[in-house]
N, C-alpha and C positions, 0 to 999 in steps of 0.2 A: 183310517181316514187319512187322505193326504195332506201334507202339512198347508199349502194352500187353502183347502178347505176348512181344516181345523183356526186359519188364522182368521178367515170371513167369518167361522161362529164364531168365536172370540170376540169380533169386531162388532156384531151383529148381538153378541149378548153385554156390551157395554151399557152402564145405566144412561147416559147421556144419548146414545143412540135407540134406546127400546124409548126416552122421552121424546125422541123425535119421532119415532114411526107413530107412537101413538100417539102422539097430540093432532089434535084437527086443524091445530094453528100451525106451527112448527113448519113442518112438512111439507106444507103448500106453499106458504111464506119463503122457505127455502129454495124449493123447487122455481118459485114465481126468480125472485135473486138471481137465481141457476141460468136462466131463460135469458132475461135483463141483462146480466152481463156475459153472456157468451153472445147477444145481439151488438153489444161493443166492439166487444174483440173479433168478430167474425167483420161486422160491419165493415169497421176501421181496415181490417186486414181486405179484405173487398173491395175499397176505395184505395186502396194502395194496387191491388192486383191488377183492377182494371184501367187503371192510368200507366200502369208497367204496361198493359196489353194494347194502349192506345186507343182503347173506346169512351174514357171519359176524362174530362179535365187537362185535356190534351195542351194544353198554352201555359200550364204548369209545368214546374218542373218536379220530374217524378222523385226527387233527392230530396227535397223542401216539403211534399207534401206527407211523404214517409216520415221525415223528421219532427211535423207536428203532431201527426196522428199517432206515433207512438206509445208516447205517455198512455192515452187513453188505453191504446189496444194492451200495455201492462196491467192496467188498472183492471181490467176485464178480466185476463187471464189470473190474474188472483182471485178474483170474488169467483170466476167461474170454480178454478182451481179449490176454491176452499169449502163453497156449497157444493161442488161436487163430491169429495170426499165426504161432506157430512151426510149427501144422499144415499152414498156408495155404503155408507157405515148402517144406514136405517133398514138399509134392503139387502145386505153383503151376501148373505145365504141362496135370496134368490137372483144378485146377480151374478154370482158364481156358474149357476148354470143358464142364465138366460144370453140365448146367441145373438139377439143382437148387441147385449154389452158387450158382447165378445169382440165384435166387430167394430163396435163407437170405440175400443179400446187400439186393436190391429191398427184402425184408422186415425187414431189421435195419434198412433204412433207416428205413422206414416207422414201426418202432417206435419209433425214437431221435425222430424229428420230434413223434411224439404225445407221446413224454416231455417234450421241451424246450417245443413247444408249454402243453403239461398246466402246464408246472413255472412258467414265466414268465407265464401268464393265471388259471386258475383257482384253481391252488396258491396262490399269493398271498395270496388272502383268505382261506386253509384255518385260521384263529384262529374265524370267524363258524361253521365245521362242527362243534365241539363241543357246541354244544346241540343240534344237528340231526339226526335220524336219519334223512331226507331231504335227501340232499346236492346240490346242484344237477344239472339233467341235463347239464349240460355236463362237469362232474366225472363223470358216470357213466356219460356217452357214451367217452371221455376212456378211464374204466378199463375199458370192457367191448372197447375196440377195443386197449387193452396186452395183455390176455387172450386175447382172439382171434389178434395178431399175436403174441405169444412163442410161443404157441402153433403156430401158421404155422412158426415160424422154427425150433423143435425138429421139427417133422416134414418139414421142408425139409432142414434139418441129417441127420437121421435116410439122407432120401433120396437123399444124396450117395453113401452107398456101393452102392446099386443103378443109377447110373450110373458108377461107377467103374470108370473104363478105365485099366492101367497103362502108362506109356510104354516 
């Protein structure tokens, strides 16, 4: 067995996680959490992208409204980050082989890279974006490919349960 595979049974035969698969509460409650706060962080990051892109909120400045919404989109990405691994842990066997986590996964990558990339280059100078309602294309290139990939990664997520095969 590969050692990847050997560490999802491992994962998957923890007592705490065979209480989550099999509880009727747990599970759903989690799952519901999972949903809730990836609609934060996805949100937040979406009213940021498209004020980057100039279709909303345009008489704002794009620097000001990124710096409120923040906090929030952390907040998300913890509770997403945290119900997600307790989901990952309940199902670990079958999501090992099922492709579209494979994919929600490729894609989560994909989107983290363009954030830290985005966050460490263009963001940077995001002080010069308030008088600008034309914000660099790199900035815009930047938010319209966050958009597209969260996006990805919610119907990737989505498609996990029509691959789902129970052990």
């Amino acid at each position: 067995m590969n050692p990847l595979l050997q560490a999802c049974a491992w994962l998957y035969d923890q007592p705490w996680a065979t209480a989550i698969r099999e509880s009727e509460v747990s599970f759903p409650a989690i799952e519901t959490l999972h949903v809730l706060s990836l609609m934060v962080m996805v949100g937040t990051i979406a009213i940021v992208d498209l004020r980057i892109l100039g279709l909303v909120l345009r008489r704002e400045p794009a620097d000001q409204i990124s710096a409120a919404l923040l906090p929030a989109t952390w907040v998300g990405f913890a509770l997403m980050a945290t119900t997600g691994a307790a989901l990952f842990a309940a199902e670990a066997i079958d999501m090992y082989v099922n492709p579209a986590f494979r994919w929600k996964l490729a894609l989560l990558a994909v989107a983290g890279a363009n954030m830290v990339i985005f966050h460490f280059t263009r963001y940077r100078r995001r002080s010069r974006w308030s008088s600008s309602l034309a914000l660099p294309w790199s900035a815009r290139t930047a938010a319209a490919l966050s958009l597209a990939t969260w996006s990805a990664v919610i119907i990737a997520g989505r498609a996990i349960a029509y691959f789902h095969h129970h052990s």
